[in-house]
C-alpha positions as CSV (number, residue, x, y, z in Angstrom):
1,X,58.4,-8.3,80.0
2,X,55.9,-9.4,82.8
3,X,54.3,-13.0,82.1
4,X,50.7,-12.8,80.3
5,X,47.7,-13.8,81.9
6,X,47.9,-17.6,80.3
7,X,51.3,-18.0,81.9
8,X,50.1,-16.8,85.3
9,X,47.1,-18.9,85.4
10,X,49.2,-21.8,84.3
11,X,51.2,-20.6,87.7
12,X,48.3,-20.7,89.6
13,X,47.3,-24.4,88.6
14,X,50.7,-25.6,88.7
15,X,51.0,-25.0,92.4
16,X,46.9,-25.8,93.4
17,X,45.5,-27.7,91.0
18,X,48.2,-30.3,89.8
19,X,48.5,-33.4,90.3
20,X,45.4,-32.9,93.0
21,X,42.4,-34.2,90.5
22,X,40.6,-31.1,91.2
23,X,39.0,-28.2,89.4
24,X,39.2,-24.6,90.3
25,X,36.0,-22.4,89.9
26,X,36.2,-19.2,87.5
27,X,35.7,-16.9,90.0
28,X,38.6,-17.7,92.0
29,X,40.6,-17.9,89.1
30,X,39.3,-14.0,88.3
31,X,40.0,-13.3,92.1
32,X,43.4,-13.9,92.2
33,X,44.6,-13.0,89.0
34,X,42.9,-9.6,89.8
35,X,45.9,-9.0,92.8
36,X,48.2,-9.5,89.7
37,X,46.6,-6.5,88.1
38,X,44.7,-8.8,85.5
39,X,40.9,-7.7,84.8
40,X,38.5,-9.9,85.2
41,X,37.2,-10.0,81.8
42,X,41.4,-10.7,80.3
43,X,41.1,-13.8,83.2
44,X,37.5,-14.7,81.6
45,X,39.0,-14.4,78.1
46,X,42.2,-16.5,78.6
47,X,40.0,-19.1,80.4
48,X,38.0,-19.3,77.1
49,X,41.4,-19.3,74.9
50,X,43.1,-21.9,77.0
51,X,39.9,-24.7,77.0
52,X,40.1,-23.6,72.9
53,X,43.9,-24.6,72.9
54,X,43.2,-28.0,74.5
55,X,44.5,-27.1,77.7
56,X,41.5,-26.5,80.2
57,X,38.7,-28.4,80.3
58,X,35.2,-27.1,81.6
59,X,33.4,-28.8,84.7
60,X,29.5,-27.4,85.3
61,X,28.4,-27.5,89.1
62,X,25.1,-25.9,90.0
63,X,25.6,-22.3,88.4
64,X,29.6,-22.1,88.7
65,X,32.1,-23.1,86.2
66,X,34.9,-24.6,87.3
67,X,38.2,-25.5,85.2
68,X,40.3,-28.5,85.1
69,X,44.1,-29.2,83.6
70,X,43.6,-31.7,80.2
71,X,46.5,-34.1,79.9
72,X,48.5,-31.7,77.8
73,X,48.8,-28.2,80.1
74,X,49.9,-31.3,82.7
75,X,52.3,-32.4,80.7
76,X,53.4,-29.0,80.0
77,X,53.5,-27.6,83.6
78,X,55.6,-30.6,85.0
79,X,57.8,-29.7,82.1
80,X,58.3,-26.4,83.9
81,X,58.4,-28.1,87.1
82,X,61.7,-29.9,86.3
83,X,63.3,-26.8,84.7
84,X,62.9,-25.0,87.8
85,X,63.7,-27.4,90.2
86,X,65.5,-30.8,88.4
87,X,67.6,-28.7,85.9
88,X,67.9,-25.7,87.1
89,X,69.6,-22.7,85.5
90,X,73.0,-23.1,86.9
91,X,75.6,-26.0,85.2
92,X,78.0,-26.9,87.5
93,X,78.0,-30.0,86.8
94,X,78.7,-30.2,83.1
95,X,81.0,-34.1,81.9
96,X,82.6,-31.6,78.7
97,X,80.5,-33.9,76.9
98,X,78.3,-32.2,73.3
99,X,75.5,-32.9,71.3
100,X,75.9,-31.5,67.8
101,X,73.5,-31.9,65.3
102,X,74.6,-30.6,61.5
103,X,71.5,-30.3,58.9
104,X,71.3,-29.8,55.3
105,X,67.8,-28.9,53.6
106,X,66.9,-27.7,50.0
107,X,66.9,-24.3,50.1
108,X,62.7,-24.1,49.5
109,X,62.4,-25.7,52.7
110,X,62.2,-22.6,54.4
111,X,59.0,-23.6,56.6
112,X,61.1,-27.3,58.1
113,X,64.2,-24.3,58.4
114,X,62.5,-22.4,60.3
115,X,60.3,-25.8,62.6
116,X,63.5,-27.1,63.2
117,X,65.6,-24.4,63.9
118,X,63.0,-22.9,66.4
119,X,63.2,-26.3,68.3
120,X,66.7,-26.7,68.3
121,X,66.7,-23.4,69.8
122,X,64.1,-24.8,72.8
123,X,66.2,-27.8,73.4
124,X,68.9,-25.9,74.4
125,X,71.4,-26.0,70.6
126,X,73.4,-23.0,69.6
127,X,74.2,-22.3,65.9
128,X,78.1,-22.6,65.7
129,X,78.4,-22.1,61.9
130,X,76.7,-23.0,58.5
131,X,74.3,-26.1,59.0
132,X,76.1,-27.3,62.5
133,X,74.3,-27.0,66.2
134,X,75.5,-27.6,69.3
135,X,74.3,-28.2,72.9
136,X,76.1,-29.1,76.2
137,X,75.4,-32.4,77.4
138,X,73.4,-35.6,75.7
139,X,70.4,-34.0,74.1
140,X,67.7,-36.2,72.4
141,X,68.2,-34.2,69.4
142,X,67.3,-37.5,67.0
143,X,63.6,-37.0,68.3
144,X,63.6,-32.9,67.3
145,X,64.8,-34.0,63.6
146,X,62.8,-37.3,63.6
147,X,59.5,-35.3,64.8
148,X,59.7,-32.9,62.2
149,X,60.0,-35.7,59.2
150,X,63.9,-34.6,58.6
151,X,65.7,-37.7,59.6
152,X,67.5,-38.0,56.3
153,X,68.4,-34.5,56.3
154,X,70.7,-34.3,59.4
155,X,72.9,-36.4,61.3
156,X,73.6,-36.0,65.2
157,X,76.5,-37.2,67.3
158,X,77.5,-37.1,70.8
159,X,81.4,-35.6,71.1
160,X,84.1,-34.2,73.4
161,X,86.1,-31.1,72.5
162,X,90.2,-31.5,72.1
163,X,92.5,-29.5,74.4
164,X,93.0,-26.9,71.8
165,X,89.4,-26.3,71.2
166,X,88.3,-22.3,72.6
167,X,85.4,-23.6,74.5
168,X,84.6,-20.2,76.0
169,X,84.6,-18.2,72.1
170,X,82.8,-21.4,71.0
171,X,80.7,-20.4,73.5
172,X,80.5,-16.9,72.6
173,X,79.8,-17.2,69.0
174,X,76.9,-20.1,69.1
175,X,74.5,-18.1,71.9
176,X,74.0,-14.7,72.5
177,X,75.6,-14.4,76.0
178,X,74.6,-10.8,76.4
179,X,70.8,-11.5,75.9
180,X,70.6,-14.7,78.0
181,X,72.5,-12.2,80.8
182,X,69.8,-9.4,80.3
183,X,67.3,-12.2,81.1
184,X,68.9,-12.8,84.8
185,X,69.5,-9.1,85.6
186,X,65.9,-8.1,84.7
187,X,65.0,-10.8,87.4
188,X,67.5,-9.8,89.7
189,X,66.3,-6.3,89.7
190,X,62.5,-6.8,89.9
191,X,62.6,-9.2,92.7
192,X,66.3,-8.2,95.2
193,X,64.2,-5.4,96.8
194,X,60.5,-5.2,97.9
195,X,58.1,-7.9,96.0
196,X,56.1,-5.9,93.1
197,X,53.1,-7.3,94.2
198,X,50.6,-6.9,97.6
199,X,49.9,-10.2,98.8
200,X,52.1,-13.7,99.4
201,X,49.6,-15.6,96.8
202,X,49.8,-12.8,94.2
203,X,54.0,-12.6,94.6
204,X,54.6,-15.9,94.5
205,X,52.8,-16.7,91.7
206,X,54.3,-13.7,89.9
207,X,58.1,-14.7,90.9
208,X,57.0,-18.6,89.7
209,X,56.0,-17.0,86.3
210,X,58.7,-14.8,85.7
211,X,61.4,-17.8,86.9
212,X,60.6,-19.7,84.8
213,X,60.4,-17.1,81.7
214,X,63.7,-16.2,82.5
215,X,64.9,-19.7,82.3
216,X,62.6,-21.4,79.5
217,X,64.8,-20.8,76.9
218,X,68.5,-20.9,78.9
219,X,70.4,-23.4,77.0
220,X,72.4,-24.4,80.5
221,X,75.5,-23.4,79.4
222,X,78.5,-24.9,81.4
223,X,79.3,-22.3,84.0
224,X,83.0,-22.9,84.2
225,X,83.1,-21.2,80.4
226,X,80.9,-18.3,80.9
227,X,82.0,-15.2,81.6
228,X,82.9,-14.2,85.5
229,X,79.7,-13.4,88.0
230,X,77.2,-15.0,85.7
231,X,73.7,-13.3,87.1
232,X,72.1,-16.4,86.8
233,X,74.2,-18.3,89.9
234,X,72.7,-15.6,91.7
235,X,69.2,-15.1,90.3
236,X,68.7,-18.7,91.0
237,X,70.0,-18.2,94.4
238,X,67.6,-15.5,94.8
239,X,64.7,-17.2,93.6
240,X,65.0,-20.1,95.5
241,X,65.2,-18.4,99.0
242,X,61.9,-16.5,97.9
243,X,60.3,-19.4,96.9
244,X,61.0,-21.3,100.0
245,X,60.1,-18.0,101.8
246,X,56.6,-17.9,100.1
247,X,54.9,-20.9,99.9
248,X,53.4,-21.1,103.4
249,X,52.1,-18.1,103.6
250,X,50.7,-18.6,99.8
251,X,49.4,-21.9,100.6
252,X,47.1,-20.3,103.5
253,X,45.7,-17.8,101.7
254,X,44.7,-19.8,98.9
255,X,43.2,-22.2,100.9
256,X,40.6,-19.6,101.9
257,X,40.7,-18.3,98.3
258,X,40.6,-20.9,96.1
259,X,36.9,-22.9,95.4
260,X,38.2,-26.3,94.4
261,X,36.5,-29.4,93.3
262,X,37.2,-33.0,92.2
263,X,37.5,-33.3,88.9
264,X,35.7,-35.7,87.3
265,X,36.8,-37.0,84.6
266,X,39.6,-37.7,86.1
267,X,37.9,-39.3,89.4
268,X,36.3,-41.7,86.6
269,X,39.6,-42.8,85.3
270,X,41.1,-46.5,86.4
């Protein structure tokens, strides 16, 4: 499914606007979104939605608009930043250690159910059977159940598997393999041949987006126990190399693209 405008404006800011105390003005923001086939009243309309969410914030100059990232779409996008480029889709590098978290809630919880599985889920956990979780690695997973209000309703500890253990079916029946798979070979087969869209800015900002929707909700699964030619060793592979390729040629364009300002609520802070 190609990213929504939200997620490709979020692209956009992430690679221009971050970390650079600036603003972007609306009309550049309608500009380049249009050369991903977004109309310019969707780009208006998701600006609108995103400063209602708490994650733009509006800066008048003269007659233009500009647009500037509030504290939470920062903390969000350099959320995304590290999955790309700190975690990574690929675990090669896995100690055998796992987090497992078992829960037990009355049975009209279904609301907490349904918070906590969906965040267990996000963090990377697996459902191996009943009320018992698991994820590869060390995974805060106290701060999921804490968060929620459900600290005396689970229990989380930190483990190794014996020899005897079947890691790879243990794999197999907590995630579904074959849907985190379709994920990769969608990727792979939008972006191996020529890039879907007509401009360096435009493709790189689609490839960012769809990345990182490919890889959002990849639990990191230890390579060594998946099955053989796991499409996401290459899809990353892929990715990188036209990320690398891109970014110059991106970064010109938008520099004759892109009206930009200091932000100022930020230029006020200590």
């Amino acid at each position: 499914m190609p990213p929504n405008p939200s997620t490709l404006l979020l692209m956009l800011l992430g690679d221009f606007v971050l970390d650079r105390d600036v603003c972007v003005f609306s009309g550049s923001a309608i500009d380049v979104l249009g050369r991903l086939g977004v109309s310019s009243h969707a780009t208006r309309s998701t600006l609108a939605r995103m400063v209602n969410r708490g994650l733009l914030r509006r800066q008048r100059h003269g007659r233009k608009m500009y647009f500037g990232l509030t504290d939470r779409a920062a903390a969000i996008l350099h959320d995304g930043r590290s999955r790309i480029w700190e975690t990574g889709a690929v675990n090669d590098s896995w100690d055998g250690t796992w987090t497992l978290l078992c829960f037990s809630l009355p049975e009209s919880w279904q609301r907490q159910r349904h918070d906590l599985r969906s965040q267990l889920a996000w963090s990377g956990f697996g459902p191996l059977q009943g009320g018992l979780w698991i994820a590869p690695g060390v995974v805060p997973a106290q701060s999921i159940v804490t968060g929620l209000g459900l600290s005396a309703h689970a229990r989380v500890f930190h483990a190794r598997a014996a020899e005897l253990t079947d890691i790879r079916g243990m794999v197999r029946d907590a995630y579904d393999l074959e849907e985190l798979a379709g994920r990769y070979h969608a990727f792979l087969a939008r972006w191996e041949g020529p890039a879907p869209f007509g401009d360096p800015l435009a493709a790189r900002i689609g490839l960012v987006a769809e990345w990182l929707g490919a890889i959002r909700r990849d639990p990191r699964l230890p390579v060594a126990h998946l099955p053989p030619d796991w499409p996401a060793v290459r899809a990353q592979t892929l990715f990188r190399d036209l990320e690398a390729a891109s970014l110059p040629p991106a970064r010109d364009l938008a520099a004759s693209l892109l009206d930009l300002r200091p932000d100022e609520v930020r230029a006020t802070r200590p």
